[in-house]
N, C-alpha and C positions, 0 to 999 in steps of 0.2 A: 203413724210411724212406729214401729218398735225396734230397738234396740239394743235387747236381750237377744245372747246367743242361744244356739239353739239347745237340744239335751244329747249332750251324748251319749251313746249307749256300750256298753262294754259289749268286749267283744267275743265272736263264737269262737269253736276250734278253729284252728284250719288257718292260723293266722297269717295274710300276708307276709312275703320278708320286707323289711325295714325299706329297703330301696324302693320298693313297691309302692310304699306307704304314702313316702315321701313323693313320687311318683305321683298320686292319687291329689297329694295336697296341691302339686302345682298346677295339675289340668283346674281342680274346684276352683284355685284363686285366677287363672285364665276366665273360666265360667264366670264368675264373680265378678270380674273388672266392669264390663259394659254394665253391667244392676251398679254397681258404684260410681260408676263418670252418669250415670244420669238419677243418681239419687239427691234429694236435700241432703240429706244427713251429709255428705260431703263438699255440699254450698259450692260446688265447682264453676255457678253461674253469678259466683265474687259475691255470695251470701257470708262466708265465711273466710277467714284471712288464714297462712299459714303459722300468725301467731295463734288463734284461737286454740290451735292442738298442743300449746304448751302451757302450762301452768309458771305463774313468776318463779317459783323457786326453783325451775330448771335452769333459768339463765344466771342467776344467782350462782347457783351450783357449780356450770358450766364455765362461767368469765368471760372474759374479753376472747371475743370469733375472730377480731380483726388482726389480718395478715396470715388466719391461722388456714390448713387443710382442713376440710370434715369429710369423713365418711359416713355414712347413714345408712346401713346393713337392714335389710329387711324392710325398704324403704314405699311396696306399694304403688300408689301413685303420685310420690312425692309431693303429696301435700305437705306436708313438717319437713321434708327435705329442703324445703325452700325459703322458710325460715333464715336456716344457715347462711343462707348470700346476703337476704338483706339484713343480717347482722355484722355481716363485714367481713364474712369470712373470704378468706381470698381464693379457694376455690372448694365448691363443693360437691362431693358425688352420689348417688344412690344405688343402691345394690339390690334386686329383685330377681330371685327365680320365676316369675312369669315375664314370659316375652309380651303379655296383651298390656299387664300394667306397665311395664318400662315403656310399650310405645308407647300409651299414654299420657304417661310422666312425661316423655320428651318432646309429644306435644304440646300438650299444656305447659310446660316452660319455654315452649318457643313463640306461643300466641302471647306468654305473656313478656315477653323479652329477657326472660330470666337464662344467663349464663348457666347454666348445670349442665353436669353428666350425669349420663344414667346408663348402667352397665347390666347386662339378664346376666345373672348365674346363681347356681347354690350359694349360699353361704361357706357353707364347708372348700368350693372352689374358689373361694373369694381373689386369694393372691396369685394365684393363673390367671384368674380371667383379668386383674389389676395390674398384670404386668410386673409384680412384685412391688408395686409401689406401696409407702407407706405413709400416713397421716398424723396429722397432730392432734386430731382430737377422732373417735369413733363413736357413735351414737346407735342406739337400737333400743326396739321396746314398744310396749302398749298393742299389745298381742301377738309378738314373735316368739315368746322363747318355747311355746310351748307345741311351736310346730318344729321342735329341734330334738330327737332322739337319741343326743349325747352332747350334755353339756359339758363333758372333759376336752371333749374335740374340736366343740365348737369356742370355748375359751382359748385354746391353743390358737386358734386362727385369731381371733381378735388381737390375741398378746402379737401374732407375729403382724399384723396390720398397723401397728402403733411404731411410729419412731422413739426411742429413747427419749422419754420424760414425757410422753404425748399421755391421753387421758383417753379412758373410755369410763365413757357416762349412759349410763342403762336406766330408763323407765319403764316398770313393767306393772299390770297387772300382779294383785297382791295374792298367790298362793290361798290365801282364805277366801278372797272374792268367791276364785274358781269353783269354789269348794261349798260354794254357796249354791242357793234355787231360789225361787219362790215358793211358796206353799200358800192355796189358797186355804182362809180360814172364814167362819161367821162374820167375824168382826172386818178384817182387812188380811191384805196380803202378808205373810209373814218367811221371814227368810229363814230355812234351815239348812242343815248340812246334807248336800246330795252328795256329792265327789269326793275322790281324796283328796286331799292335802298335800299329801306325799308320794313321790312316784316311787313304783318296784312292782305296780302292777301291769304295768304294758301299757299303751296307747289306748284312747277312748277314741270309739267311731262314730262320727254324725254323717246322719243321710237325710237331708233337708233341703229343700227349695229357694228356703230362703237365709239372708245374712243378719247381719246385727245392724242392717242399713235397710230405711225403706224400698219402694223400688218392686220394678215386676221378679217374678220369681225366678231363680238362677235355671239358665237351658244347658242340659248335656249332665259335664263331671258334677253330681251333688255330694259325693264322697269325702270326707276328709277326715284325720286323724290327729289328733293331740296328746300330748306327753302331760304329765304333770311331773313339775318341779317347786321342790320346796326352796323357802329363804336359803338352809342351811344349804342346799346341792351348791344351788348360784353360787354362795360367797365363796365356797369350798373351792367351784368351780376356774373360779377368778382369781382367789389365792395360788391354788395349783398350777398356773397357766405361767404363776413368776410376776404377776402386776400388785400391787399394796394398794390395797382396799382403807383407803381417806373416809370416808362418807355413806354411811347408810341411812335411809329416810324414809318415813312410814308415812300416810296420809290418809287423813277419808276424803279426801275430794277423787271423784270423775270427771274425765273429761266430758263424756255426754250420760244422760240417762239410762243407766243400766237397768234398773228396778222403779217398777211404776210407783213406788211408794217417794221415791228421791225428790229432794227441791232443790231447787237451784242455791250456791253459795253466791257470796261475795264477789268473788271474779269472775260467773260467769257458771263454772264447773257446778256438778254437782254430789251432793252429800244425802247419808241419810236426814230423817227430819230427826228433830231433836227428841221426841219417845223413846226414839229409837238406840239402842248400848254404839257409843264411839268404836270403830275398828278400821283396821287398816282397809283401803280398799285399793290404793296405788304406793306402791316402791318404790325406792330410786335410790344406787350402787354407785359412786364414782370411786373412779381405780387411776393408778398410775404406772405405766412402765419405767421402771429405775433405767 
């Protein structure tokens, strides 16, 4: 199994336009879906529970679900989306621009008796396609933000998704992770700085077969495009949108093995080995709308 993402490569002239891009991102994660409903790394044959994708201090973070709405923006195939109900929440949705993962999702929550909804759309259409409805709690993260090409706009949708006093709470992939490689050396594999850190250079392009999930090699769109956003965009991003930023959280824990050098921690997740310099490798923002 591996999963390390792949390298992406900057890109030539001639660059798509943004619509395009994003375009390009939804056919790959169509592609992508059937290599994930029959990969382990997604244990979708009850290998893996939908708590497994959370770490304790997100529910900590989070509070009491019970009675509350969630929405889960960037949701996949509702593996973590599912979480949310048997937490108590009293109804929960998920939000996916591919149509292959929402059916998915809405299979697998039907075989497994799970109440959810699961709605296909951008992000950015998010309260069109919701009917204007709005949530008490909003959730995203752990490799979304960086298929989003303007974090001002896509802040703005979330603030407007939240009811007064409602919470959005974001896990993401830590800005330096990204920013990271491997490099092979003599000794062992060693991690240095490939990528930016900080966006203002454009989108990176990967053209690869394969995902961050084992599994046969992806058929058709292999194309896709990422943004790089730093800490300081995010919080800027979420300030600006009008929501008060409670909670910022740095971690080295993963949820699965990113770098073959990592070992498992304590709950499960995992960390560099102890050689290795302490650094963030996952984030986590919780905000509130006044």
């Amino acid at each position: 199994m591996t999963t390390e993402k792949s390298e992406p490569m900057p890109l030539p002239g001639g660059l798509p336009t943004t619509e395009e891009m994003v375009l390009a991102n939804q056919a790959n994660w169509d592609a992508r879906t059937p290599v994930h409903v029959a990969s382990e790394f997604y244990g979708l044959d009850g290998s893996r529970t939908a708590e497994d994708w959370f770490a304790p201090f997100e529910w900590t973070d989070l509070g009491e679900l019970s009675g509350r709405e969630v929405l889960h923006l960037q949701c996949h195939l509702g593996t973590e989306t599912a979480a949310f109900a048997e937490r108590g929440a009293a109804h929960t949705v998920g939000l996916d621009f591919s149509a292959a993962a929402v059916a998915q999702a809405r299979r697998l929550a039907a075989e497994a008796g799970r109440a959810l909804e699961f709605v296909r759309s951008d992000v950015h259409r998010a309260m069109e396609a919701l009917g204007g409805r709005r949530f008490d709690v909003v959730y995203t993260g752990k490799g979304a933000l960086c298929y989003l090409p303007d974090l001002t706009a896509w802040a703005e949708v979330v603030s407007s998704l939240l009811r007064p006093g409602g919470t959005f709470y974001l896990v993401e992939f830590h800005p330096l992770l990204d920013a990271l490689g491997p490099t092979p050396s003599p000794q062992r594999q060693q991690l240095r700085l490939h990528h930016d850190y900080l966006g203002g250079r454009g989108p990176l392009r990967s053209d690869t077969p394969r995902t961050y999930t084992d599994g046969p090699p992806v058929q058709g769109a292999t194309t896709s495009y990422e943004w790089r956003h730093g800490l300081g965009e995010v919080i800027s991003a979420v300030i600006g949108a009008g929501m008060t930023v409670q909670l910022v959280r740095e971690t080295e824990l993963l949820p699965w093995k990113r770098f073959d050098a990592m070992v498992p921690s304590e709950n499960g997740w995992w960390r560099l080995p102890p050689s290795e310099p302490i650094i963030p490798l996952l984030y986590a923002l919780r905000a509130v709308k006044p």
